[in-house]
N, C-alpha and C positions, 0 to 999 in steps of 0.2 A: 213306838213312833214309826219306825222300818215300817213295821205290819199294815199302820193306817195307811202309809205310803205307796206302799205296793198295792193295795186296796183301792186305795183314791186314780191310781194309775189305770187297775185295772177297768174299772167301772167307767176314767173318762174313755180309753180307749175303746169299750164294749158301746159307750154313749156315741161314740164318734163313728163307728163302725153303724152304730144304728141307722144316726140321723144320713148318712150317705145314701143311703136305699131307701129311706122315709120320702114320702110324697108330702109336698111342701100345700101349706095350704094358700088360699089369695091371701090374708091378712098376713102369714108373712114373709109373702111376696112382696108384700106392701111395702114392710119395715125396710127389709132390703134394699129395694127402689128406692124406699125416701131417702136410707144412709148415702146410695148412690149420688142422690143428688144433693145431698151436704157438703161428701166428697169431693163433686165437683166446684160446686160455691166456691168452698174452699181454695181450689188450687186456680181455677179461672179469676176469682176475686184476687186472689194474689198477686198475680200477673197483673191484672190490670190497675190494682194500687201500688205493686213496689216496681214492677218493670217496665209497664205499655209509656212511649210505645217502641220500646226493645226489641231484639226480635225474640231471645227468652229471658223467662227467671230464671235468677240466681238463689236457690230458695233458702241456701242457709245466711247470705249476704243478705239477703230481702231487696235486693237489687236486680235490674235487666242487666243483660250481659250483651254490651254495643259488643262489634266486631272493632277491632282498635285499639278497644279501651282497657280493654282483659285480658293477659299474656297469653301469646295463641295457644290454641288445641291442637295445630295444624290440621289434616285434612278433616278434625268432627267439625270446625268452623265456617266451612265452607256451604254449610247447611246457609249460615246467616248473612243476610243481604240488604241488611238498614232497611226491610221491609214488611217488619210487624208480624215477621211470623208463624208468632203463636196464636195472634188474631185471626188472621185469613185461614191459619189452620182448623180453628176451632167453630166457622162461622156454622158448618151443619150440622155440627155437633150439638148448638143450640136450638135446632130445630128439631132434633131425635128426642131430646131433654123437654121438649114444649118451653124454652123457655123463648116463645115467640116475640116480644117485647125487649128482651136485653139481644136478641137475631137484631131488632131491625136496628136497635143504636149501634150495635157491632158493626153494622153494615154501614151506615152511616159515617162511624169514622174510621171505618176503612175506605169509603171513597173519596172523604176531606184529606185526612193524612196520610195514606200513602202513595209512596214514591218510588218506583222501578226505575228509572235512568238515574242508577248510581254508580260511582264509580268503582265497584265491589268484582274479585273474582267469585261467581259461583260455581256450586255440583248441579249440572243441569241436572241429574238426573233427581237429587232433593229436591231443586227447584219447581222440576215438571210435577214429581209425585206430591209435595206441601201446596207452594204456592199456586203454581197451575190449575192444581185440581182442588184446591179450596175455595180458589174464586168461581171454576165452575159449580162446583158443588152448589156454594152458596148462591150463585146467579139463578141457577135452577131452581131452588126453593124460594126465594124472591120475586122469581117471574112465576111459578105455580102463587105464592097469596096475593100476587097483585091480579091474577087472573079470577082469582077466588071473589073478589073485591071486598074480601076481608082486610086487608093492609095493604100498607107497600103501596099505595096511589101515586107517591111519588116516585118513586123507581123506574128509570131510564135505561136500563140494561148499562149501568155503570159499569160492574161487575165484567163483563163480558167484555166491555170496551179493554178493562186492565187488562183481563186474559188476553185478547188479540197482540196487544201492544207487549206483554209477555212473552207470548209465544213469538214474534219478531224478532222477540231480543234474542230466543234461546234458537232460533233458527240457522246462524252463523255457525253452531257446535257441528252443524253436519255439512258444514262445506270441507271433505275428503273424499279423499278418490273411492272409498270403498262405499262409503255411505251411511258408515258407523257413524255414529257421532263423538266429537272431543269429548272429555269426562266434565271439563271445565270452560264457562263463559264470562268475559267480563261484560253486565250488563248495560256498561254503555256504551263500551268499545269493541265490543267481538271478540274473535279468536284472533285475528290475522294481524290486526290496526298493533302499529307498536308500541301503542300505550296501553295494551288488551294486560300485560302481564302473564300470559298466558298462551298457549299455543305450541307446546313445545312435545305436549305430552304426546305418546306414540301408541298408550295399549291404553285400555277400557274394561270392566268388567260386562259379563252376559246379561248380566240385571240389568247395570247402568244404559247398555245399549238397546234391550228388550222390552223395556217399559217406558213406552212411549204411548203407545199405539189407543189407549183407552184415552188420556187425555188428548192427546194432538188428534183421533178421529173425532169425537165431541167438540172442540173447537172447529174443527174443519166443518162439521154440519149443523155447528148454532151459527155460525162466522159466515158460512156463505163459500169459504177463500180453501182451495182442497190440497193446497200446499202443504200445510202441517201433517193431515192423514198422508199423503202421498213418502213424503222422510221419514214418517214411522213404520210405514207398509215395507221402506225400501230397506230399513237397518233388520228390520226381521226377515228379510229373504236373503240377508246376506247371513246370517244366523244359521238359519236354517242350510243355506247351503254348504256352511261349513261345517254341518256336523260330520262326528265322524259315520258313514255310509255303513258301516258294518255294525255298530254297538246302536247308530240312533242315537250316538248321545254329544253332550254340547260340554266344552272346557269351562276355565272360569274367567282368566283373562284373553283377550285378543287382539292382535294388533290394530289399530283402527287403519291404515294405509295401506296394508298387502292383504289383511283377515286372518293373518298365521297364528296360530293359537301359541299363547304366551305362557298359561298355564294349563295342564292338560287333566289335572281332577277335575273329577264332575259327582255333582251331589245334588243337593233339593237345598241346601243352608245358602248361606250367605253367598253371596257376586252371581248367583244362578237363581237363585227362587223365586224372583216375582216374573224372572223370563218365564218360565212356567204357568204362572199363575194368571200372564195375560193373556196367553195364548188362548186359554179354558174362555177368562171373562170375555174377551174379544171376540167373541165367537159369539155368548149371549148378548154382548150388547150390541155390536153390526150383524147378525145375524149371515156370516161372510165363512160358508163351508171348511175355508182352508186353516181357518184357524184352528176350528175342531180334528181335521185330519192331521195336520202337525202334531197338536198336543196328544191326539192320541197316540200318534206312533212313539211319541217322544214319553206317554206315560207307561209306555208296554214295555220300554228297555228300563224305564225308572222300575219296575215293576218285576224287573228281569234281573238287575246288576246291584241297584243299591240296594233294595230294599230284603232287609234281613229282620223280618216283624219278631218284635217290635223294633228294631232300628233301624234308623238310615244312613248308612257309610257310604262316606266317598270313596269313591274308585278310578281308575287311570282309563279315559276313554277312547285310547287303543287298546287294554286290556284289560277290560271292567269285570273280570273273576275274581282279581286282588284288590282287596279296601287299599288305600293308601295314607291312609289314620285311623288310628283306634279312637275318634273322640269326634263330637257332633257338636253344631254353633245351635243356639237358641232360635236362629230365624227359622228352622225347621220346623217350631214348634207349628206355621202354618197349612203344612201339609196335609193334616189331616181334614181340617175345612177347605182344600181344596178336594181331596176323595169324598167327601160329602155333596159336592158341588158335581161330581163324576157319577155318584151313586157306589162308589167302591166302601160298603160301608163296614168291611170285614178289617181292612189294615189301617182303619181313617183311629176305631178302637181302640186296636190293640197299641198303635203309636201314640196316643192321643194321653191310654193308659199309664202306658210308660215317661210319659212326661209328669201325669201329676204325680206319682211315685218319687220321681224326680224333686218336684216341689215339695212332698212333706220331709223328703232328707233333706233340703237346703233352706225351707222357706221359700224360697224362688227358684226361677229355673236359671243357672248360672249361663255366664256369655259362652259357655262351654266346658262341658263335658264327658268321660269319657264311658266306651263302653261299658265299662262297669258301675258306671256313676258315681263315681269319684268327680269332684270339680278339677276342672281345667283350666278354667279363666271363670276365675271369682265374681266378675262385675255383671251386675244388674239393673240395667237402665231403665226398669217399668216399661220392658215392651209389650206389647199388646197382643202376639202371633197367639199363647197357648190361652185367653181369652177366646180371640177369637174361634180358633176349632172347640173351644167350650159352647160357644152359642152356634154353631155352624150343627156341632153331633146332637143339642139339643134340640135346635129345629124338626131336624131329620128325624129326633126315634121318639122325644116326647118322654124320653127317661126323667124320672126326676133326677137322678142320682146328678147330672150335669148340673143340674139350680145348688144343689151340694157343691161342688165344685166351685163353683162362681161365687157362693156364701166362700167359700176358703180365702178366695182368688181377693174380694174384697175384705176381709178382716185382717187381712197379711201383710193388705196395702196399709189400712191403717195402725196398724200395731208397730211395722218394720219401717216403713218409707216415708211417714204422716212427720213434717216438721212443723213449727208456729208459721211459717210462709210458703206452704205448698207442701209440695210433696218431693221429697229427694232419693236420687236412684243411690244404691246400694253400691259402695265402690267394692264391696268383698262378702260375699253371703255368710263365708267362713266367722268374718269376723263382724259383720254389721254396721262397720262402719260406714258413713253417709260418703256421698259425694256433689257439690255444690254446682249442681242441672239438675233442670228438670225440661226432657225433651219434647216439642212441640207435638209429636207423635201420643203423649201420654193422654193429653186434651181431643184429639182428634180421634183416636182410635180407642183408646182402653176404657173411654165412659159412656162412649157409642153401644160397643160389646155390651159392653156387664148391663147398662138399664135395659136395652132390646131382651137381652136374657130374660128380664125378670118382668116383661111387661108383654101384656096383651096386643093385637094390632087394633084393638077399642079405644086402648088408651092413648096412641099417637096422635099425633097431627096430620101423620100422611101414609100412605099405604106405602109400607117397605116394601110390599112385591113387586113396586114397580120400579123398581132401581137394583142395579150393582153395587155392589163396593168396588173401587178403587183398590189399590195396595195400601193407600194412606186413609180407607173405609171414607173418601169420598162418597157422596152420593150422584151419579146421574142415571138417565132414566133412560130405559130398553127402549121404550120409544122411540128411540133413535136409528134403530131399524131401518122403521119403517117411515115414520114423518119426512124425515129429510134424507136424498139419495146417496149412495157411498161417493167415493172416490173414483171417476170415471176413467181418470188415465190411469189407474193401476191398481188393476187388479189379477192375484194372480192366482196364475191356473192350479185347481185342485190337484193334491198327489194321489194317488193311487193308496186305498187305504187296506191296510192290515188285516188278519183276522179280527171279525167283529166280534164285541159280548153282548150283552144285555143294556147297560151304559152308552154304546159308541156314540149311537145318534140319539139318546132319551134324556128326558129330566129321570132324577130321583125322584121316586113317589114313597111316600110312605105305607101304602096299601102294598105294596109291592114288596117292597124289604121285609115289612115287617107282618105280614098275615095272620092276626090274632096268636100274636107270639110276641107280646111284651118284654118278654125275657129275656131276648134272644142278645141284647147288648150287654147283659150282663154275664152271659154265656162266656161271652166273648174274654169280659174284664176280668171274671174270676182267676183264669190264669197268668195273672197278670199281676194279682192284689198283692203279693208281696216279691215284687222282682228287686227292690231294693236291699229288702230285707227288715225294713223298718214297718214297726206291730207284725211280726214274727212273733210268735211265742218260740222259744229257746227250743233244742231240738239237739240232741246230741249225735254225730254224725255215725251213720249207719256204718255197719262191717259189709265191707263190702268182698265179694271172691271175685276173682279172677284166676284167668287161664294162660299162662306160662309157657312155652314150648321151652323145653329144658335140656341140658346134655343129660346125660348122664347120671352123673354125681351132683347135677340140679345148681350148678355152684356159677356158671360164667355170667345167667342172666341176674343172678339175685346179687351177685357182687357187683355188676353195672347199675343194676339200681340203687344198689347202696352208697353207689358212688353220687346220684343225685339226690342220696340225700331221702330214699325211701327204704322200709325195713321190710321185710316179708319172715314170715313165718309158717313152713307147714303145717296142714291139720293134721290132728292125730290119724283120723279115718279118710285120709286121700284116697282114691282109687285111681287109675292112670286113666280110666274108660276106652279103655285098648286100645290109648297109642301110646306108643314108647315114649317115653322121657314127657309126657306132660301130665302134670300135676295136678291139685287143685289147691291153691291156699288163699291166705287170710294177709287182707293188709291192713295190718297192725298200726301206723302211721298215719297220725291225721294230721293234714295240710291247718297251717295256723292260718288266720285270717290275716292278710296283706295289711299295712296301714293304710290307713286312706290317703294320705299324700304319698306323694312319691318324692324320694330326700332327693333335697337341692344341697348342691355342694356351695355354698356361697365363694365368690369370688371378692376380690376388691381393686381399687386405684388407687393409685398413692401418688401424690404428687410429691415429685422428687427433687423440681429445680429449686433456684430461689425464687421466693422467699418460705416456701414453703418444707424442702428439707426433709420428706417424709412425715410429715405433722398431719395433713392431712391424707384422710383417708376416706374413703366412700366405697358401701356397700354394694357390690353387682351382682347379677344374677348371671348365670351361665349359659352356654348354648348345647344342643346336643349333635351339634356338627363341629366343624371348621376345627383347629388346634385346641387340645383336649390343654389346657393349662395344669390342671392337676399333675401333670408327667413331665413337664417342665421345671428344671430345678430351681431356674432364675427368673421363671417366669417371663414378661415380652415388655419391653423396655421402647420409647419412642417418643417423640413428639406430636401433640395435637394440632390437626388441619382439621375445621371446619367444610364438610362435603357443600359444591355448590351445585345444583339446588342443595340443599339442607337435606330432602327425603333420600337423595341419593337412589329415583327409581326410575330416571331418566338419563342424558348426556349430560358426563361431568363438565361442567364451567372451569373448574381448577383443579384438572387432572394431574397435569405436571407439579402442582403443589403438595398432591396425597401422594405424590411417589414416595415411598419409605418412611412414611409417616404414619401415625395412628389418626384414624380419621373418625370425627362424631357426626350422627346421622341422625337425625329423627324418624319415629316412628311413624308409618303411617303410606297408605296411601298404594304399599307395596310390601310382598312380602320379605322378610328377614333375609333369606335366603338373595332373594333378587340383590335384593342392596349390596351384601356382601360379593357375592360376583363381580357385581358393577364397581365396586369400589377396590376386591381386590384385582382387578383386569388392571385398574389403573396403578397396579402399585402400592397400595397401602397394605402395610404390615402387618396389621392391628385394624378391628373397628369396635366404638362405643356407639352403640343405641340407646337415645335420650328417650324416653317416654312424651309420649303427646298429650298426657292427661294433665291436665293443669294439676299442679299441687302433690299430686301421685310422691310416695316417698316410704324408703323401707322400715321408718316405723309402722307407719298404717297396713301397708301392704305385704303380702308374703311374696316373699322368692318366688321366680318360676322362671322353668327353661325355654328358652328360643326354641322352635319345632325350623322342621325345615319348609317347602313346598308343596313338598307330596312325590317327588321325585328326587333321583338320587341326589347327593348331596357330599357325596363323595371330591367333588372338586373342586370345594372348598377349604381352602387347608391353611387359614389365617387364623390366630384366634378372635373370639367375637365375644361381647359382656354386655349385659346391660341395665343401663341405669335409672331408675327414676325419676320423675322430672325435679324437686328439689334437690339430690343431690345431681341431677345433670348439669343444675342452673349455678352449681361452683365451679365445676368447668368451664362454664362458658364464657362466667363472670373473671375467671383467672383470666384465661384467654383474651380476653378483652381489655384487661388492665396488664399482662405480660406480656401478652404476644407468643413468645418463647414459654412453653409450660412443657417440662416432659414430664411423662405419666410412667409407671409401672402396673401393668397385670399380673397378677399371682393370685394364686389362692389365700383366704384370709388366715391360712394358719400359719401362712409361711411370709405374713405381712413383716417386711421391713422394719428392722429398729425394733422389733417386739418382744421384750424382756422375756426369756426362756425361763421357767420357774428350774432353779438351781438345788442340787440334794445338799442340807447342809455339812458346813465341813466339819468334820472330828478330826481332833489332837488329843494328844494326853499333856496334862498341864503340871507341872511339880512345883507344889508351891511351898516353901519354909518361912516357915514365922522367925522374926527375929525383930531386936530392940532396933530401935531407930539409928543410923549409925554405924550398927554391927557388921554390915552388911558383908559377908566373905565375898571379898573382891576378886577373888580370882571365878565366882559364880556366875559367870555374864548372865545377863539378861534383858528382854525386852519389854515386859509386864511387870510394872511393880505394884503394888495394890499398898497403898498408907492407912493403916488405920489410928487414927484418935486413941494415947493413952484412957486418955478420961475414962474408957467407959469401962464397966465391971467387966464384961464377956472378955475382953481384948486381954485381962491379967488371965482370968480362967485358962481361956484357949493357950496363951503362952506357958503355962503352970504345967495344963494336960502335954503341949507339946514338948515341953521336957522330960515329960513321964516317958512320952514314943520313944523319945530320943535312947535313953536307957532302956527297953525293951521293944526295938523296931519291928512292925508286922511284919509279916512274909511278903505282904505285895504293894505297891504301890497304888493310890487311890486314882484313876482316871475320869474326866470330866467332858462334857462339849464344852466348846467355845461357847454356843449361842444361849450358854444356861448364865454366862456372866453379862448383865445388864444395866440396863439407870438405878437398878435397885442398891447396888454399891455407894456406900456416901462420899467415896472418894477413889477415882478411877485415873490414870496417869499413865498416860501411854507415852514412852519415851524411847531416845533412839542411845543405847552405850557409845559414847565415843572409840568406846576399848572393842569395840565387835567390831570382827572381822567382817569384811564384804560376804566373804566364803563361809561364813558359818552357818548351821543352822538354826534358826528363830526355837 
């Protein structure tokens, strides 16, 4: 049975290795595209029978998820704005799809039921990349088939009308003095108005402030109004002018009032990567020099600092020689369809490699990873980025092997994330368990990708060459160029550009890259195919020699490394090769494979007041900064204050309250580190970090440690724990019903009240049989054991023990106590009046 096993292994593997490099025929390309579009049915059907008009599904609930109605997410929430968002997101989605007839009733009611003037805080920055640029998107293909006079006769530029009155609303975020803009808008009220709820916040991330520019100039030159392009042109020059002058490179948060950099890694992932990414499009879609000069300079240091192919590590951009994490977000996965977009098609590969590598050890590619590929952060939302450099490398080299990839990319969705109502993102690849969203980006972008992938430009509706994508794979169209004129008051002066390549000022041609060299991508991936390790065939690690500079008697260097734990052994036939004291030997010691996780010490909380008493207990996870708990013998004892705001990434409201208290914070919005600063500056002792994820809980989830910033972390010296959102939601709920709750941190082995397994006790016991009555009274005792004349054994035993009595053994029989039990038919434990206090039992 092994045999067929290992058999049936190897043959799928050699199948699976095949069909990668096999060239896919049209028919089934076919198949693929129709599954695709099942796919879709499927999870847009969903939405609009259990959740529209929501703004998503809830797809294990079969429910939309209002803002309000669903115990918050905190900052992932703020995506939703009682505006239908998975609708507007998905209008040109139905247009890539041919499903031109469910386009134009989408469209339809989306200009009967929705509603912008809510009283909702949003993320301008979701709001621009979904909303914003879904109504464009969708205006755009509307106003192309009404122009067609194929459909759409009745179509008014509705559409267009939302977006203006949208963009109005989101236009308040950039009244600062720098020109940033706020991160958050209330859509009816502004920033400033004192019913906005909002306005307090001080820093932004590079993205949120950077990707503006594609939507708000497309509005500026369908609208007429050059206001919106003019606040997008202005938060990128302020961008740009604070990068750092020496490295070229740009941080990830910033202050929005002064421009001071708040955090000072810099990478291509997450809070930075679509600032990148518009730079590139914005350039082909306003055809406006300076944006291509920026991105270039700004991909030469990317190209200089992070990038270590196949990886891309963040680094400190005052000193970007050192990474400042060993571990990468999955937004990076877009990178490589941006160097496809460059023409850089050597590192677009080898990264791109490394990522599906990535997906056949996890199934997905995890929220993060570390360089070794190991997961970092389990959770997988069905994002769309390493699709897209799937159909970006595809375009570009015509490899089949990508159509391979995207057959993976689709059977993984439906095997792992496919539920009865949609499709649900992965809260832990490790473990597979679901998580109850399904995010508007999954509709928008990941069904866009994978059909374009597998389909002709015969078979569309519209010619894709004549549009960009978006970061949210909107569509609008290069036309824009040149049809309608830029922005006349601001425009700004080109920089002086860098050593040029081949790329600076060209499109990628394909004739060019690849000159009757088919190959040449796979050239590339070969070295690549098993960077995980996974379909390795087994290999037992080489003897490797090395060279030693040695005293002597050979003995100071091989006992230092004996000391880490490595063993050397000289060859019989060394020679010195004429220099004194070096060697040549053999390392005998082979390094063991690491486990793939890295041990969490679990920690825990005890609530200690009344009514609780140490009864309650809750699971946490630890940090790898602030007070090591472990070394603490009593662990960190305090009372809980709720942080005001809640994220604790702003100015505390009730600072004087966290003085010498243990404070809880939610996650979100800001990093770990930050909070702790902020919260220990004000005095708090202690802080608990609640999870933001609705329902999150350390059954389902595994442990994992707090990172810090990217920067030292040393001045932090409080302890920090943290909790999941179910058990966060017993803290909160104590607090709320006591008011007064004090808590205990410790580590869980050292948890309060926790019965110590005890070695048991040995005596020696001297038992004498005697008639009932008999009893030598001057014998004290505390145990007497009765047994019933009746029974035959009871004469025997007293028979034999008068036999002993008359020839007594040499020793006496000894026994444990815990060998006398319920099995006794009569057990009587009694206290002699005649024993002394002082005696012994």
């Amino acid at each position: 049975m092994m045999l067929k096993m290992l058999l049936f292994a190897c043959l799928y593997s050699g199948w699976a290795k095949c069909q990668e490099g096999q060239h896919m025929t049209p028919d089934e390309k076919t198949v693929i595209r129709d599954q695709i579009i099942e796919m879709f049915d499927h999870a847009y059907g969903s939405y609009m029978k259990y959740a529209y008009p929501a703004d998503e599904l809830m797809p294990l609930s079969c429910k939309g998820r209002v803002r309000g109605q669903e115990p918050s997410r905190g900052d992932i929430d703020e995506s939703l704005g009682k505006f239908s968002l998975t609708l507007i997101d998905t209008l040109d989605t139905l247009v890539v799809l041919n499903k031109l007839d469910e386009f134009e009733d989408a469209v339809k009611k989306a200009v009967s039921d929705v509603r912008l003037d809510n009283d909702v805080v949003v993320s301008v920055f979701e709001t621009n990349i979904r909303v914003l640029g879904g109504l464009l998107g969708a205006h755009v293909m509307a106003d192309l088939f009404r122009q067609r006079g194929e459909r759409m006769q009745w179509y008014k530029d509705e559409l267009l009308h939302m977006a203006k009155d949208l963009g109005h609303r989101l236009l308040p975020a950039f009244n600062t003095t720098s020109g940033l803009p706020y991160p958050k808008v209330n859509l009816r009220y502004g920033v400033l108005n004192p019913l906005a709820r909002t306005g307090t916040e001080t820093d932004t991330c590079t993205a949120c402030a950077g990707t503006m520019i594609l939507e708000f100039a497309a509005l500026s030159r369908l609208s007429g109004e050059s206001v919106f392009e003019e606040h997008a042109r202005k938060a990128l020059d302020v961008l740009w002018n604070r990068r750092q002058k020496e490295s070229d490179l740009v941080g990830t948060v910033i202050n929005i009032h002064n421009g001071e950099w708040i955090r000072r890694d810099s990478g291509v992932g997450a809070g930075i990567d679509s600032y990148y990414e518009y730079l590139m499009k914005a350039y082909i879609l306003l055809g406006d020099n300076v944006f291509l000069e920026r991105f270039n300079i700004h991909y030469s240091a990317i190209m200089k600092y992070i990038s270590q192919p196949p990886l891309l590590l963040s680094v400190h951009m005052h000193n970007p020689t050192v990474s400042v994490r060993s571990w990468m977000d999955s937004l990076l996965a877009f990178f490589p369809g941006l160097q496809v977009l460059r023409g850089d098609l050597k590192p677009a590969i080898e990264t791109h490699e490394m990522l599906y590598q990535v997906t056949k050890q996890h199934k997905f590619l995890p929220e993060a990873f570390t360089s070794e590929f190991r997961v970092h952060w389990g959770q997988h939302l069905l994002r769309p980025e390493f699709a897209e450099s799937t159909y970006y490398l595809y375009k570009a080299t015509g490899d089949p092997y990508y159509l391979r990839v995207g057959q993976s990319i689709v059977e993984k969705l439906n095997v792992y994330a496919r539920v009865p109502c949609g499709f649900a993102a992965v809260q832990d690849v490790r473990t597979g368990t679901h998580e109850d969203r399904m995010d508007s980006f999954f509709l928008a972008e990941m069904f866009k990708y994978l059909y374009l992938l597998f389909s002709e430009k015969s078979q569309l509706s519209i010619n894709i060459d004549d549009y960009i994508f978006t970061t949210e794979a909107h569509l609008l169209p290069v036309s824009l160029s040149i049809k309608q004129p830029p922005c006349q008051d601001n425009i700004t002066s080109v920089e002086s550009s860098q050593e040029e390549d081949l790329f600076t000022h060209t499109c990628p041609s394909t004739d060019t890259l690849f000159p009757n060299n088919p190959s040449f991508a796979k050239s590339i991936r070969d070295g690549y195919k098993y960077l995980t390790g996974v379909g390795r065939a087994f290999q037992p690690l080489p003897v490797r020699e090395i060279e030693l500079p040695l005293h002597d008697n050979g003995m100071e260097s091989v006992e230092f490394l004996k000391s880490m734990g490595i063993s050397l052994m000289p060859i019989n036939d060394a020679s010195s090769k004429g220099h004194k004291g070096v060697y040549q030997i053999k390392l005998v010691a082979e390094v063991s494979q690491t486990t793939e996780e890295e041990e969490v010490v679990p920690l825990i909380v005890q609530l200690i007041s009344p009514p609780f008493l140490g009864r309650t207990v809750l699971t946490a996870g630890p940090a790898k900064f602030g007070l090591d708990l472990t070394k603490q013998e009593h662990g960190m004892k305090g009372s809980l204050v709720k942080a005001m705001p809640y994220k604790a990434c702003g100015p505390l409201e009730n600072a004087m309250d966290i003085k010498g208290h243990i404070a809880l914070a939610l996650r979100g919005d800001c990093m770990f580190a930050a909070k702790a600063r902020q919260l220990q500056d004000a005095g708090a002792v202690g802080v608990i970090f609640i999870d933001h994820r609705e329902g999150s809980n350390s059954d389902d989830s595994p442990l994992f440690q707090m990172v810090g910033d990217g920067v030292s972390t040393a001045d932090v010296t409080i302890p920090l724990v943290f909790l999941f959102s179910r058990e966060g939601q017993v803290l909160l709920d104590a607090l709320d019903e006591h008011h007064n709750v004090d808590v205990l941190l410790l580590p869980k082995e050292r948890q309060l009240g926790k019965d110590k397994p005890e070695k048991p006790t040995e005596m020696n016991i001297e038992i004498r049989l005697t008639e009932d009555g008999q009893l030598d009274e001057a014998f004290q005792h505390t145990l007497e054991l009765v047994l019933e004349k009746t029974a035959e054994a009871v004469k025997e035993a007293l028979e034999k023990n008068s036999q002993e009595e008359q020839h007594p053994p040499p020793h006496k029989h000894s026994t444990k106590a815990e060998d006398f039990g319920s099995g006794s038919e009569s057990l009587n434990q009694s206290s002699d009046s005649n024993n002394d206090a002082g005696s012994e039992p």
